[in-house]
N, C-alpha and C positions, 0 to 999 in steps of 0.2 A: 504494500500500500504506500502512497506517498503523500502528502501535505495534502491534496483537495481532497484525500477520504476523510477527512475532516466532519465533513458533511454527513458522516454514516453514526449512529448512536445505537450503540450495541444494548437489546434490552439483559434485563435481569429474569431469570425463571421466577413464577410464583410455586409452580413446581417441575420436577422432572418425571417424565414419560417414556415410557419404552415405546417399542415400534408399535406395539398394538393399543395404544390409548391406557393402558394399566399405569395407577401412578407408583412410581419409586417411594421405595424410602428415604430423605436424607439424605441418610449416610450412604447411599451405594456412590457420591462424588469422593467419597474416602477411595476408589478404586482406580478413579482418573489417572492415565501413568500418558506416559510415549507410547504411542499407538493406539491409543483408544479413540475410537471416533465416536462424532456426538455430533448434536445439532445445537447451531445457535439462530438467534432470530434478530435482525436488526432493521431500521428504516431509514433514511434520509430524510435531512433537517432542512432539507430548502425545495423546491418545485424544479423535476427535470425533465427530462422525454426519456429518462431510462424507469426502471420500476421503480414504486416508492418502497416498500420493502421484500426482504426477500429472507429464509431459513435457509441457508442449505448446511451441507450435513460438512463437518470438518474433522483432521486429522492432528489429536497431537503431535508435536513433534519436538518439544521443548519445554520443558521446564523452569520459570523463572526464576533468581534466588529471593523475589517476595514469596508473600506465601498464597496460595490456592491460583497463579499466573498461568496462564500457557500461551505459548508462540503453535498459532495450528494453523496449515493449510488448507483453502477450500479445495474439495472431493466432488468429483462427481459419480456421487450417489443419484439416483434419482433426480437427473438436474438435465433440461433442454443444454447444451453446449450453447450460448447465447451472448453477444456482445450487448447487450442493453441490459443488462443486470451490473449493478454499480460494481461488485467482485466478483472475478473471473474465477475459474479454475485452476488450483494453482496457486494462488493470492495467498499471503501469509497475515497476520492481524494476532496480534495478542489482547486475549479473554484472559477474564475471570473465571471461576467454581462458580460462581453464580448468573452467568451467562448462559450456562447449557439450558437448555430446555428439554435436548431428547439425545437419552442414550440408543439405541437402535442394538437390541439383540443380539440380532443376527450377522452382526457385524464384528463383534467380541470374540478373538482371542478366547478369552477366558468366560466363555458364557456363562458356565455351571456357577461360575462368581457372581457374574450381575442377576440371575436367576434367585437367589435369596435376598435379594432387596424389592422386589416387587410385590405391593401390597395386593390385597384384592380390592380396593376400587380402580373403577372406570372411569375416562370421564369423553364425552362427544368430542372428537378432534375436530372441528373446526374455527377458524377465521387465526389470529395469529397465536400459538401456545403460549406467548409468554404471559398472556392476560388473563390465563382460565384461570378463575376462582375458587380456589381451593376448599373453601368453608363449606360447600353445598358435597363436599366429599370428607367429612372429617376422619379421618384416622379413628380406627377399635383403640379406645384409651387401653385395653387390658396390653396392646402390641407391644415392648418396651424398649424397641429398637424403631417405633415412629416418632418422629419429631414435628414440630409445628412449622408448618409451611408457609404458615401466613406474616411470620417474621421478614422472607426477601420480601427485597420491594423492586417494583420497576424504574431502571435506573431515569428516568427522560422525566 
């Protein structure tokens, strides 16, 4: 990315989703290493004739020495090859832990790992993840590896 992605505003997850709408627990960002891909959601801050926003699915590839940083590549996962998407394929950008919105299963290395963090509610995928409302899905208080979701906030 250079100086005009300026313009791009990475959101915050209210929560994290696996590929099939099921919400995570928390803690399964305790698993984010190098190589894990996940989805982030971001939109632009000004009026263009490219999209206004876009998720697509990115690849760790670095570790920052703050704490919960990553430097990730966008992937294409499930993504038109397209020059009117403000980042290409390719494009690198350093997130947050609280950036991800969507681990994707089926994508993990180490699945049988993210497979014990998936709680059993669902929630309707539609319009952009990072805004879905967690409170209409509260976590089984008896679970003692759920944590409150409602603590992130969206960053913008």
């Amino acid at each position: 990315m250079d100086e005009d992605d300026e313009r791009i505003v990475i959101h915050s997850a209210k929560c994290v989703l696996d590929g099939n709408c099921f919400i995570y627990k928390q803690t399964v960002l305790n698993l984010v290493k190098i190589g894990t891909i996940a989805r982030i959601s971001y939109s632009l801050t000004e009026d263009t004739e490219l999209w206004s926003h876009d998720s697509p699915y990115v690849k760790i590839i670095q570790l920052s020495t703050k704490k919960d940083e990553y430097l990730c590549e966008i992937v294409n996962i499930n993504r038109i090859v397209s020059n009117s998407y403000p980042l290409n394929i390719g494009e690198r950008l350093w997130i947050s832990k609280q950036n991800i919105i969507e681990i994707p299963i089926d994508y993990q290395p180490n699945r049988t790992d993210f497979e014990k963090y998936i709680s059993d509610k669902k929630v309707l995928c539609s319009g952009p993840l990072y805004c879905i409302d967690i409170s209409d899905y509260d976590t089984d208080s008896s679970d003692s590896d759920a944590e409150d979701f409602s603590s992130a906030s969206d960053s913008d």
